[in-house]
TORKOL-4160 file (C-alpha; in steps of 0.2 Angstrom, whole numbers, padded with zeros to 4 digits, m for minus):
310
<pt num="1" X="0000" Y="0000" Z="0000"/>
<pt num="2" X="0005" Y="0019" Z="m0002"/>
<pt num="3" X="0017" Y="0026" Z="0009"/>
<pt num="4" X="0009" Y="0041" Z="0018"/>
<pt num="5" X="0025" Y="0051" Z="0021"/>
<pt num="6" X="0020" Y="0069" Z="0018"/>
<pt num="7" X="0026" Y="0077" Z="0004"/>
<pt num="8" X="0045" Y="0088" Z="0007"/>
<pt num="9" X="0043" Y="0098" Z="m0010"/>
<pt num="10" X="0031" Y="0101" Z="m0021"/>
<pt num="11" X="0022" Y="0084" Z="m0029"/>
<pt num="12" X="0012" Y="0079" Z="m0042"/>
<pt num="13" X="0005" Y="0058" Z="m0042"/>
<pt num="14" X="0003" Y="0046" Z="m0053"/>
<pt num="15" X="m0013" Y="0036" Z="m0046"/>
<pt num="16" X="m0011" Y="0018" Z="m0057"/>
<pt num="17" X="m0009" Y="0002" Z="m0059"/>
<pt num="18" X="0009" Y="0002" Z="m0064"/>
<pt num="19" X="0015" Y="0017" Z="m0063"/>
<pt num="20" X="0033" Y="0011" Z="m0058"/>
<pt num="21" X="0036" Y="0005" Z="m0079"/>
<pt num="22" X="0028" Y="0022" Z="m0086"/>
<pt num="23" X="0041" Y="0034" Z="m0094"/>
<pt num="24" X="0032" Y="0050" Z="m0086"/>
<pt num="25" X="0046" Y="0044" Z="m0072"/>
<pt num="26" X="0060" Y="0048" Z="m0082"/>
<pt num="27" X="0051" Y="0061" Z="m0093"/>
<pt num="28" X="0044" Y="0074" Z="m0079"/>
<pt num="29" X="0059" Y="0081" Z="m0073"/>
<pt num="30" X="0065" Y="0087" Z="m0088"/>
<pt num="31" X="0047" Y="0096" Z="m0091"/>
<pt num="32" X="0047" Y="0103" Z="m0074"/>
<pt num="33" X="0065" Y="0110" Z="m0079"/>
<pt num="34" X="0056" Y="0114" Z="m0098"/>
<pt num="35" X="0039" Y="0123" Z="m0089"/>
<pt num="36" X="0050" Y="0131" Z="m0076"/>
<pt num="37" X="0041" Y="0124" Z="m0061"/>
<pt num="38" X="0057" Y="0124" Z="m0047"/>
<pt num="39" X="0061" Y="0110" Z="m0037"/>
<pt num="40" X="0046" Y="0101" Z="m0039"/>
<pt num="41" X="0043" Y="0078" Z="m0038"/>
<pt num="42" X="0033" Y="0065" Z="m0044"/>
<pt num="43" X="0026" Y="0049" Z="m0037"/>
<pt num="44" X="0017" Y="0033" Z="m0044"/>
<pt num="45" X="0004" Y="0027" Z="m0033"/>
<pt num="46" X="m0002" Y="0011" Z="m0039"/>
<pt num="47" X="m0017" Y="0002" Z="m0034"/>
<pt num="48" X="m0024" Y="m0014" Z="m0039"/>
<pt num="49" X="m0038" Y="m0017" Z="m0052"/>
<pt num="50" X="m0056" Y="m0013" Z="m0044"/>
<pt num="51" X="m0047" Y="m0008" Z="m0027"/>
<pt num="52" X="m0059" Y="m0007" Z="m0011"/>
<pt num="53" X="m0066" Y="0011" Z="m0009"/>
<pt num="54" X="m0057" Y="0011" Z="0006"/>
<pt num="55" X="m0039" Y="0013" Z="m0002"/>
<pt num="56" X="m0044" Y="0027" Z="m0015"/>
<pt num="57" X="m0053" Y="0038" Z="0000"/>
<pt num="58" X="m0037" Y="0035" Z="0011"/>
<pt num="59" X="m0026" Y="0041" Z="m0006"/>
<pt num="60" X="m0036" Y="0056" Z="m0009"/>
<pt num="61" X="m0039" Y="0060" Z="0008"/>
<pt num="62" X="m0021" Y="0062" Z="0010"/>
<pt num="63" X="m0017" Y="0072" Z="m0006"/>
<pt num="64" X="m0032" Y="0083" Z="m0001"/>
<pt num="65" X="m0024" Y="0087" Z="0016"/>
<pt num="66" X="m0008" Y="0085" Z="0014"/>
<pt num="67" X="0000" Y="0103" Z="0009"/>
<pt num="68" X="0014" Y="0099" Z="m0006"/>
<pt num="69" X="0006" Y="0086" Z="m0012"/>
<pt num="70" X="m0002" Y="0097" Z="m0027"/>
<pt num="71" X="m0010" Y="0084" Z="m0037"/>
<pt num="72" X="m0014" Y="0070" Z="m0047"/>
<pt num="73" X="m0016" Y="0060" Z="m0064"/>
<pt num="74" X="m0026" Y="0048" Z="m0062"/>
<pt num="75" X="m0028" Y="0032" Z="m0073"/>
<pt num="76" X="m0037" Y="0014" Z="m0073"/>
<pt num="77" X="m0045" Y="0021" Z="m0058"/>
<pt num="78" X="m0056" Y="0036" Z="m0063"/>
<pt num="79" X="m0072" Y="0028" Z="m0063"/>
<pt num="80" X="m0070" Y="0019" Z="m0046"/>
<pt num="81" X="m0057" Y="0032" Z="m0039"/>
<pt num="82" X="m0073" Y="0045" Z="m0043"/>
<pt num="83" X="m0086" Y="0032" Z="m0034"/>
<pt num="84" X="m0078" Y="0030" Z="m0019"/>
<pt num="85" X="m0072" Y="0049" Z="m0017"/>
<pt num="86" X="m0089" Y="0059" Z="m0024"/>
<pt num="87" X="m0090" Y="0068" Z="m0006"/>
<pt num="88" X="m0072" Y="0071" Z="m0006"/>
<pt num="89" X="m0071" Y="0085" Z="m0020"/>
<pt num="90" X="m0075" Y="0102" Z="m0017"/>
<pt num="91" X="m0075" Y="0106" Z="m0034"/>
<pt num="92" X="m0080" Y="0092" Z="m0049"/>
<pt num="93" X="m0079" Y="0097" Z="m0066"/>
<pt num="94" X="m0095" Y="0097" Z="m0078"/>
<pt num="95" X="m0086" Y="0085" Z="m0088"/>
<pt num="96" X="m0080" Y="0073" Z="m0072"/>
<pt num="97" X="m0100" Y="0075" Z="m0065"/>
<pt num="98" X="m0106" Y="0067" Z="m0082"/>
<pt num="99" X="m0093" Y="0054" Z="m0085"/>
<pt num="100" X="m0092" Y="0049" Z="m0065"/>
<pt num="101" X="m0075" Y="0050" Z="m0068"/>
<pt num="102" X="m0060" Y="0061" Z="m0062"/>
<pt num="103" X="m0042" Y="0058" Z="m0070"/>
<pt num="104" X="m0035" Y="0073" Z="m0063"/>
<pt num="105" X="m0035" Y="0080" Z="m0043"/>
<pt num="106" X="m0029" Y="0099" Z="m0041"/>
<pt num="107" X="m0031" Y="0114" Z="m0028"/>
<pt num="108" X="m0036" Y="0130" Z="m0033"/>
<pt num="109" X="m0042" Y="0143" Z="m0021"/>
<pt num="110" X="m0041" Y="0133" Z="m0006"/>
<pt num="111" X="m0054" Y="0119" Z="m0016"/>
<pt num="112" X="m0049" Y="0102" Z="m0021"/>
<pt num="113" X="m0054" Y="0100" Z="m0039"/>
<pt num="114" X="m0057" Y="0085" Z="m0048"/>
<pt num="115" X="m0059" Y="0084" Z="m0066"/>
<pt num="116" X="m0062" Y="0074" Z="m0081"/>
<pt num="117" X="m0048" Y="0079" Z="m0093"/>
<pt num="118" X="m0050" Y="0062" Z="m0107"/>
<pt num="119" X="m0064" Y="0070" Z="m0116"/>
<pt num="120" X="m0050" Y="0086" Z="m0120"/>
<pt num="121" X="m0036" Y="0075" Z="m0123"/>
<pt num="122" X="m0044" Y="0062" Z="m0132"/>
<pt num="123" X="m0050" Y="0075" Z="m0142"/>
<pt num="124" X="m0033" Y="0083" Z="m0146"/>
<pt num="125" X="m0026" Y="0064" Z="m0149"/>
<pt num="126" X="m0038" Y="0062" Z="m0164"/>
<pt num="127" X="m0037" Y="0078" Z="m0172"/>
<pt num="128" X="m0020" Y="0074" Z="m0174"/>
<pt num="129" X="m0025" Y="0058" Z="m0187"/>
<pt num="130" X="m0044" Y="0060" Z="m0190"/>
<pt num="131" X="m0043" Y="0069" Z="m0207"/>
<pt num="132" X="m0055" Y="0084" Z="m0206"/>
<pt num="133" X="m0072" Y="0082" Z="m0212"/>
<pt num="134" X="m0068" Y="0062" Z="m0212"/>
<pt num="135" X="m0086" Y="0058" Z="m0207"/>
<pt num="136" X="m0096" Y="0070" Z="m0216"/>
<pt num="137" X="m0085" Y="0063" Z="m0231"/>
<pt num="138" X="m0086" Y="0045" Z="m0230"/>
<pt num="139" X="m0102" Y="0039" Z="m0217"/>
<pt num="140" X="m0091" Y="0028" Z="m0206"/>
<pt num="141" X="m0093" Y="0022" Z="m0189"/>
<pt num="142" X="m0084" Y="0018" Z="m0175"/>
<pt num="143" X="m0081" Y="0005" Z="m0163"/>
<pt num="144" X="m0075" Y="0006" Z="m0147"/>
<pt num="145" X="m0069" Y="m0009" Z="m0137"/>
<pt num="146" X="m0070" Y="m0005" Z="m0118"/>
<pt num="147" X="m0082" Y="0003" Z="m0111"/>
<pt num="148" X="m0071" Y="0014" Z="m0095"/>
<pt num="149" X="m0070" Y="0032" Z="m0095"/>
<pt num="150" X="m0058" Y="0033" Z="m0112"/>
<pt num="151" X="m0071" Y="0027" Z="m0121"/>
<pt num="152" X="m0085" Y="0036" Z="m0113"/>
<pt num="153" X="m0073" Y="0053" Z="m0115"/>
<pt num="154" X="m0072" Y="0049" Z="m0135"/>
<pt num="155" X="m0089" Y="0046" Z="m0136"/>
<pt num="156" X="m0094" Y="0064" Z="m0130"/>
<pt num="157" X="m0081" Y="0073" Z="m0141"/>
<pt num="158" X="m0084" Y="0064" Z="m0157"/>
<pt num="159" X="m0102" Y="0067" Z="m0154"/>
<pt num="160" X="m0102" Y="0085" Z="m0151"/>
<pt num="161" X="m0117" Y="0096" Z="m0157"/>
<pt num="162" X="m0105" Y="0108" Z="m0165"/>
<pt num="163" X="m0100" Y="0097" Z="m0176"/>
<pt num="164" X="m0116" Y="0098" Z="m0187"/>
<pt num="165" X="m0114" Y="0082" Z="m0201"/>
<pt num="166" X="m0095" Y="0077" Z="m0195"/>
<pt num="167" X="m0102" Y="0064" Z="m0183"/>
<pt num="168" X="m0100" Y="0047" Z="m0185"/>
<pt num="169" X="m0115" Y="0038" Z="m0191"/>
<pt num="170" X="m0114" Y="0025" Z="m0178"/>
<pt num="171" X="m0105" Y="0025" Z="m0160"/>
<pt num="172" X="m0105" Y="0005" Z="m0154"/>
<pt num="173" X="m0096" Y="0001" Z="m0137"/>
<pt num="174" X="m0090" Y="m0016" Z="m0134"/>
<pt num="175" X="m0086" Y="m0021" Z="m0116"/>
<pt num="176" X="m0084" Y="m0039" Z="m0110"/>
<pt num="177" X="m0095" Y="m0037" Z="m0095"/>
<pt num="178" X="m0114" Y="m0032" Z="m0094"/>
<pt num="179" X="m0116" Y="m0018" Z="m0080"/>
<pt num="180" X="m0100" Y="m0007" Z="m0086"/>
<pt num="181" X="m0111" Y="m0006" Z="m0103"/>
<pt num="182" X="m0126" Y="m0002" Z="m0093"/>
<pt num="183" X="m0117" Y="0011" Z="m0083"/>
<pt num="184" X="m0112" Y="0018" Z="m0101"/>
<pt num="185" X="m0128" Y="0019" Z="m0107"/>
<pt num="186" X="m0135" Y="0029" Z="m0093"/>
<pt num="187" X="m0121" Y="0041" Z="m0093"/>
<pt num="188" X="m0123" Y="0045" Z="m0113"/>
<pt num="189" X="m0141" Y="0045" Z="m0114"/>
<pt num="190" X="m0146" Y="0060" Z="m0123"/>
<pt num="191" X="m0132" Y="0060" Z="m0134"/>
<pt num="192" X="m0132" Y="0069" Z="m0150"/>
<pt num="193" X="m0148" Y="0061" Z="m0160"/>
<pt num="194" X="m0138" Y="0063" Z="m0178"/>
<pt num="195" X="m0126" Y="0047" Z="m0171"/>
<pt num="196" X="m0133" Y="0030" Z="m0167"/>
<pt num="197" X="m0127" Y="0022" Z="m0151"/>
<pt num="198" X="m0127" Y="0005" Z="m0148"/>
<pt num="199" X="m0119" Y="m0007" Z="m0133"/>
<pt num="200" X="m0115" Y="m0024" Z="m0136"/>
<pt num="201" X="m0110" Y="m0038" Z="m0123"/>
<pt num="202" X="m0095" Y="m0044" Z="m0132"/>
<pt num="203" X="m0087" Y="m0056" Z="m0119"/>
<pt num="204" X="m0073" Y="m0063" Z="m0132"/>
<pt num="205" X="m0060" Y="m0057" Z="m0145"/>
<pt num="206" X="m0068" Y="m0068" Z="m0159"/>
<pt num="207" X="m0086" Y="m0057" Z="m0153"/>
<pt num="208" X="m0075" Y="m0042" Z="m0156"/>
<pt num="209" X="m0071" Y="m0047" Z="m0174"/>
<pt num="210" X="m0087" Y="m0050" Z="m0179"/>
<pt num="211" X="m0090" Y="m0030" Z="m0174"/>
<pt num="212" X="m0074" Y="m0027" Z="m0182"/>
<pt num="213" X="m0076" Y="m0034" Z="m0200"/>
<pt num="214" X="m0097" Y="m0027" Z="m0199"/>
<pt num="215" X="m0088" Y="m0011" Z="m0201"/>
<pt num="216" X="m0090" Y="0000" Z="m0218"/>
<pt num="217" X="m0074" Y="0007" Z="m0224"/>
<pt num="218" X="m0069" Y="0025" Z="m0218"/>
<pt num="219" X="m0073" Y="0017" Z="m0200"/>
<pt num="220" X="m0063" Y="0020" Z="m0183"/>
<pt num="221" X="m0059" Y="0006" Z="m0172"/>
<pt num="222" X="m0051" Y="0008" Z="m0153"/>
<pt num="223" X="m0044" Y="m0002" Z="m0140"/>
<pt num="224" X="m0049" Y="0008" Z="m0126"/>
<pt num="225" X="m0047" Y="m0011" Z="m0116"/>
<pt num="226" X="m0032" Y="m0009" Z="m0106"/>
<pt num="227" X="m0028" Y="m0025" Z="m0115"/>
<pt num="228" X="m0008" Y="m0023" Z="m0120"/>
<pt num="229" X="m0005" Y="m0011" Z="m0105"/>
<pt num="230" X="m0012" Y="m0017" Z="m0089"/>
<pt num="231" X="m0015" Y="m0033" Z="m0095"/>
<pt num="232" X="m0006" Y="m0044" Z="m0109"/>
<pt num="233" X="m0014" Y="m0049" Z="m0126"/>
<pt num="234" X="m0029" Y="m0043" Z="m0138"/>
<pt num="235" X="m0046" Y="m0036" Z="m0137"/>
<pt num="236" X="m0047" Y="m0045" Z="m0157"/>
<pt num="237" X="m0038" Y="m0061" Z="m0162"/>
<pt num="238" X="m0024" Y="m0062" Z="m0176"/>
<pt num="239" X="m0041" Y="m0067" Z="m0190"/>
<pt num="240" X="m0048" Y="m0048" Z="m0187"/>
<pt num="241" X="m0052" Y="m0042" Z="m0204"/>
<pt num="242" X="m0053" Y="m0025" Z="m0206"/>
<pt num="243" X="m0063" Y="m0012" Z="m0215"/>
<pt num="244" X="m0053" Y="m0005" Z="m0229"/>
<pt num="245" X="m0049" Y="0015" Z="m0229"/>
<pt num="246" X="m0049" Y="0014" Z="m0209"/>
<pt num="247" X="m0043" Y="0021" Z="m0193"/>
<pt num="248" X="m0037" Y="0009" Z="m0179"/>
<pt num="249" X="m0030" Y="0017" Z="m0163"/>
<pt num="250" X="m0021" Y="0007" Z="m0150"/>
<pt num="251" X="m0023" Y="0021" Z="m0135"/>
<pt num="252" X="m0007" Y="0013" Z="m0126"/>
<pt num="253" X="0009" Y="0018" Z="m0130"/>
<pt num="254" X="0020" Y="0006" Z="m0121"/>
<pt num="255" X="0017" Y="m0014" Z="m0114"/>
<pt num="256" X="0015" Y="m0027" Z="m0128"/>
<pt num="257" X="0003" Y="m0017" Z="m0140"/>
<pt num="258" X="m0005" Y="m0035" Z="m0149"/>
<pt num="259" X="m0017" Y="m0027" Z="m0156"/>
<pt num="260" X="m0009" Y="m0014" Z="m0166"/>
<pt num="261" X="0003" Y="m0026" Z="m0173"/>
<pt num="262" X="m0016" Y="m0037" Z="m0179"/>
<pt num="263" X="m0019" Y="m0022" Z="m0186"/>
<pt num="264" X="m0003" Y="m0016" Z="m0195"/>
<pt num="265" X="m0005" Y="m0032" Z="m0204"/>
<pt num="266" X="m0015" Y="m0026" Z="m0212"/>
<pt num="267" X="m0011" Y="m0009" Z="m0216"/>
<pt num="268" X="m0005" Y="m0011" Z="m0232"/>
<pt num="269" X="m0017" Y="m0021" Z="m0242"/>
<pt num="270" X="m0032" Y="m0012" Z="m0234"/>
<pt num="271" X="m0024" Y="0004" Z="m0232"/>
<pt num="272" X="m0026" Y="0006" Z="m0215"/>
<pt num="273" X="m0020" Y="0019" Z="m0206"/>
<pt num="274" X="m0013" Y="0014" Z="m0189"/>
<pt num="275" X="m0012" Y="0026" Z="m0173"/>
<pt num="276" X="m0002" Y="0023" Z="m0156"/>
<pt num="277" X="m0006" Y="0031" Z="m0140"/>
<pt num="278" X="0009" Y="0043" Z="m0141"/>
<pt num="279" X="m0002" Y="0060" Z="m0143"/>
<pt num="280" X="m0013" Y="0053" Z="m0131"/>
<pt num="281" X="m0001" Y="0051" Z="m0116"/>
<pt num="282" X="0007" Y="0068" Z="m0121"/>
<pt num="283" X="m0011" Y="0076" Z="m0120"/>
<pt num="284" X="m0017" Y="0067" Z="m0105"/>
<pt num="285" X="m0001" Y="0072" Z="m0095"/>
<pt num="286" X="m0001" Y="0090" Z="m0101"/>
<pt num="287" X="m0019" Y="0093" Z="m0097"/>
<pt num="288" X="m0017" Y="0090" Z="m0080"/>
<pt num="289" X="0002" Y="0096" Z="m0077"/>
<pt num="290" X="m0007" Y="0112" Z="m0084"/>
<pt num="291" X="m0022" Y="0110" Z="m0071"/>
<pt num="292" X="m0011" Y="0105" Z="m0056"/>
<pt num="293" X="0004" Y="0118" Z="m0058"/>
<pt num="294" X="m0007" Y="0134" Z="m0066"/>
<pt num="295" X="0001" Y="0134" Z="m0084"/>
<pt num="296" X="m0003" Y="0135" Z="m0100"/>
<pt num="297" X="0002" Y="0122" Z="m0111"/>
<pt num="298" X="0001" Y="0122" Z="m0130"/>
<pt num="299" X="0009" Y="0128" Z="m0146"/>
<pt num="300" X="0029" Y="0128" Z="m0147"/>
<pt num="301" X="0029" Y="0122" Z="m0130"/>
<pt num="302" X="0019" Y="0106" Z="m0131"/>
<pt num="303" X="0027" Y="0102" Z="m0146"/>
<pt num="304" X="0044" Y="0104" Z="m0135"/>
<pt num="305" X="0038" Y="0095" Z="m0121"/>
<pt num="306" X="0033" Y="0079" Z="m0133"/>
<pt num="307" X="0052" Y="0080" Z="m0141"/>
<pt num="308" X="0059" Y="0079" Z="m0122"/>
<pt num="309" X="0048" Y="0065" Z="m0119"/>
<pt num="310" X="0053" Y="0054" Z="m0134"/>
């Protein structure tokens, strides 16, 4: 379990599962040097799968009291961490209050803040490989296999009123067990009316093909899983046939990544593009190093701290 020394400098944790193996360990002091932040630390909390509710109120209760400790990432654990610590926050985010999720803990004004940050940085990670206008063009759909808060975050962004006819014609979320897809459902309902969602109980990889090859082309498929990170193997099997002119995003950056290796099999012969979680872990850290420490993050800047980190 978590050590409960009080912070000596200013700290900013890493509330995961395995958090030791993650390169934000090596990368953040050179961003703190980069952002100018001082003599500041980081620390990985990790936590088992589904911890009891008990450990994530005794984490967040000490980063809410203790006085350096200035925040947290949190990952794997949003939805439970957020479920456990409701009555904990003095401030929660209109994003975090919809999704039930918080994957970033700050203070601001004497308040402890949590907030949902995935449906801002997931939504910078694809503009950076979803062509513009790529639904409105082509009618695709996308599939998203996992139903935690990633999924849930992408869902809102690519289903956004502002984005008039780019929507996706269809939004289906696969998840293995039946009352996370539930729990989706309820927190999407009345979603953008111009997208069709549909949640299917897809227990096995070979269910997940099936979805997979049902696809049209100009399609987006996700492992939003954890599957390849937290856990070895593959939310599809090595017979996955995709849809030609397609979009596959492995949202992992690092562990064994099967499944964007199925799918850069096929990359050429169907002319696939195939996306890594790179832009997605620069995103999701800067987001909340920006909310935790007060900065602004973008533009040259962001583009500087992604070179440090690769």
């Amino acid at each position: 379990m978590f050590d409960f020394t009080p912070a000596k400098k200013p700290t900013l944790y890493f509330i995961g599962v395995t958090t030791t193996k993650s390169s934000i360990m090596d990368v953040f002091p050179k961003w703190a040097e980069a952002l100018g932040l001082g003599d500041v630390g980081i620390k990985g909390i990790d936590l088992p799968l589904h911890a009891p509710a008990e450990d994530y109120r005794k984490v967040t209760r000490f980063l809410k009291d203790d006085a350096l400790s200035e925040g947290a990432l949190v990952t794997t654990h949003k939805l439970d961490l957020y479920k456990a610590c409701e009555d904990m926050f003095d401030y929660v985010d209109p994003f975090a209050e919809r999704l039930e999720e918080v994957s970033s803990l700050s203070k601001k004004g004497g308040k402890f803040c949590a907030h949902a940050k995935d449906p801002i940085s997931s939504g910078l990670a694809l503009e950076s490989f979803v062509p513009a206008g790529f639904w409105a063009d082509h009618g695709g759909e996308v599939l998203l296999m996992g139903a935690g808060g990633s999924s849930l975050a992408m869902t809102i962004y690519l289903s956004q009123e502002k984005w008039g006819n780019n929507v996706p014609k269809a939004i289906s979320i696969a998840n293995r067990s039946e009352p996370r897809l539930e729990s989706a459902r309820r927190t999407l309902s009345g979603a953008n009316s111009k997208v069709g969602m549909r949640y299917v109980h897809s227990p096995a990889p070979a269910d997940n093909d099936k979805l997979v090859s049902s696809l049209p082309p100009y399609s987006l498929v996700v492992n939003a899983t954890g599957l390849g990170k937290d856990a070895p193997g593959s939310p599809t099997t090595d017979a996955v046939d995709y849809p030609e002119h397609s979009l596959v995003w492995e949202i992992n950056y690092r562990g064994d990544l099967l499944f964007k290796e199925q799918a850069e099999r096929q990359a050429a012969a169907k002319d696939l593009h195939v996306e890594d979680g790179w832009n997605y872990f620069i995103h999701g850290w800067t987001q909340v190093i920006a909310e935790v420490f007060h900065k602004e993050i973008k533009g040259a800047l962001l583009e500087e701290l992604s070179r440090l980190a690769r």
